[in-house]
C-alpha positions as CSV (number, residue, x, y, z in Angstrom):
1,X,27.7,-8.4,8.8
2,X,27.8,-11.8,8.2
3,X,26.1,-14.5,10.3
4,X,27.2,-17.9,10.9
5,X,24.5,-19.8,11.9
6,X,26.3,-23.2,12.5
7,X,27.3,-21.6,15.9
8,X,23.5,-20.4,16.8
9,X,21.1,-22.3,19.6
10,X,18.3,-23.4,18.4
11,X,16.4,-20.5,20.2
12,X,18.8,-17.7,18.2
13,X,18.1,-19.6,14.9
14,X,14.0,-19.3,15.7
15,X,14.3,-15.4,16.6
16,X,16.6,-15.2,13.7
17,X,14.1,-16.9,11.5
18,X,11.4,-14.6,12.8
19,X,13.1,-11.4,12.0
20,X,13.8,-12.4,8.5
21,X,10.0,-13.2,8.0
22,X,9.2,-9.7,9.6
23,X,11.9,-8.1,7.2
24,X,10.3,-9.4,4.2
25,X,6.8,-8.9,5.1
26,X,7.7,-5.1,5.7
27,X,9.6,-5.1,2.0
28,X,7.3,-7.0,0.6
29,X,4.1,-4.1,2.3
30,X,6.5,-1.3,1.1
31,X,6.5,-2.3,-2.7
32,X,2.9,-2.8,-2.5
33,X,3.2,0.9,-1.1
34,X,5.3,2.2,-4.1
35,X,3.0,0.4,-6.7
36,X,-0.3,1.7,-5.5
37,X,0.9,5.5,-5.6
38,X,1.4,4.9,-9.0
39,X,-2.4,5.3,-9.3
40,X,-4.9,7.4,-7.6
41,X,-8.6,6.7,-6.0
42,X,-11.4,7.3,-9.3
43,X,-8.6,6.3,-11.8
44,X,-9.7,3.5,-14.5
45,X,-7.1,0.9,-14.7
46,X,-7.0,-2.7,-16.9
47,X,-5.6,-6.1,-15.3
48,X,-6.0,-9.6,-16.4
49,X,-7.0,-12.5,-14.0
50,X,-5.6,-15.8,-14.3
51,X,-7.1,-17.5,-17.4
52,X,-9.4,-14.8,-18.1
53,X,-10.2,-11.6,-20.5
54,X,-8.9,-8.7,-19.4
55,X,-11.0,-6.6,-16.8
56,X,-11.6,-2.5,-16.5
57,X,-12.3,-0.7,-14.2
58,X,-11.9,2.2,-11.8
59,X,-9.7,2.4,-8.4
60,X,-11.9,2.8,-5.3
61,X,-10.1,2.1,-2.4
62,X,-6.3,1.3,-1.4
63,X,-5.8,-1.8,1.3
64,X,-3.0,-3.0,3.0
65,X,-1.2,-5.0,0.0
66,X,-4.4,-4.4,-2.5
67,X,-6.4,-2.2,-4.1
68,X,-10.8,-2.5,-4.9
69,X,-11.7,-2.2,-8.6
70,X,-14.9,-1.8,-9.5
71,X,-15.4,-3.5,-13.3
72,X,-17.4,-1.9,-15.5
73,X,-19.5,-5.0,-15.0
74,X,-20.2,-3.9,-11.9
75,X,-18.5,-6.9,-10.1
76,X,-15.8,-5.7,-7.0
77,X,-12.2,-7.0,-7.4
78,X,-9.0,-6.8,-5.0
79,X,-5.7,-6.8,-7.1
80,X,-2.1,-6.7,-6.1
81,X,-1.3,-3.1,-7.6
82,X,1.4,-4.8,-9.5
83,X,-0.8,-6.1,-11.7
84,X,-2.9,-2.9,-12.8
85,X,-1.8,-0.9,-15.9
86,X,-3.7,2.4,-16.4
87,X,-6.3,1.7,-18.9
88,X,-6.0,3.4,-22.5
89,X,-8.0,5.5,-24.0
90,X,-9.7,4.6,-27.1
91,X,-10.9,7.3,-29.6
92,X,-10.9,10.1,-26.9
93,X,-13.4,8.1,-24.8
94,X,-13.5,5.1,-22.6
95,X,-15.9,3.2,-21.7
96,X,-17.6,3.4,-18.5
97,X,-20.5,0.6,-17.9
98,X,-22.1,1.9,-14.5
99,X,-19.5,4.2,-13.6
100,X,-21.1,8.3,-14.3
101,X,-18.0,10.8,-15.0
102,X,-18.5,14.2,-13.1
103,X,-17.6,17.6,-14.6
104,X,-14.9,19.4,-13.1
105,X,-16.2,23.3,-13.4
C-alpha cells in the first residue's frame, strides 16, 4: 500500500506521523524482547561500556527494553540486551566477586 502524502491534510500527516512512531516503538520493544530470551535470570553475562573495561556479571531482572546486571564489583547496571554476550568460562571456573553459586542436589 503505498501512501502519497503530498495529497494528506496536515491533520492525516500528524496521525500518520504518530502511528509510525508507535510502529517503531513496538519493533523496536519486540527486538529487545527476542534479545533478552537469549539469556535467563542468574545467568553471568560480559558487556563493555562506552570507553571502559569490560564488565561481568550476573542477570537479575528483565525490564521493559533492559536488563539489571549485577558486576562482580557489586555495582548494579541496566544494559540494552543487545549488548550482553554470555560470559566464558575460564579453566572450568568463573569468577564470582560477591555472587555465592548454589548446589543443585
Amino acid at each position: 500500500m503505498k501512501v502519497d502524502i503530498d495529497k494528506l491534510s496536515e491533520d492525516e500527516l500528524i496521525d500518520l506521523n504518530h502511528r509510525i512512531v508507535e510502529r517503531l516503538r513496538f519493533l523496536e520493544q519486540t527486538r529487545a524482547h527476542d534479545d533478552m530470551l537469549q539469556f535467563s535470570i542468574g545467568e553471568r553475562v560480559t558487556f563493555t561500556p562506552h570507553g571502559r573495561s569490560p564488565v561481568t556479571g550476573m542477570l537479575t531482572k528483565y525490564n521493559r527494553k533492559t536488563v539489571t546486571i549485577i558486576a562482580d564489583d557489586g555495582r548494579r547496571w541496566n544494559v540494552a540486551p543487545s549488548l550482553l554476550r554470555k560470559s566464558e568460562v575460564m579453566g572450568g571456573s568463573v569468577k564470582r566477586g560477591k555472587v555465592i553459586p548454589l548446589n543443585e542436589n
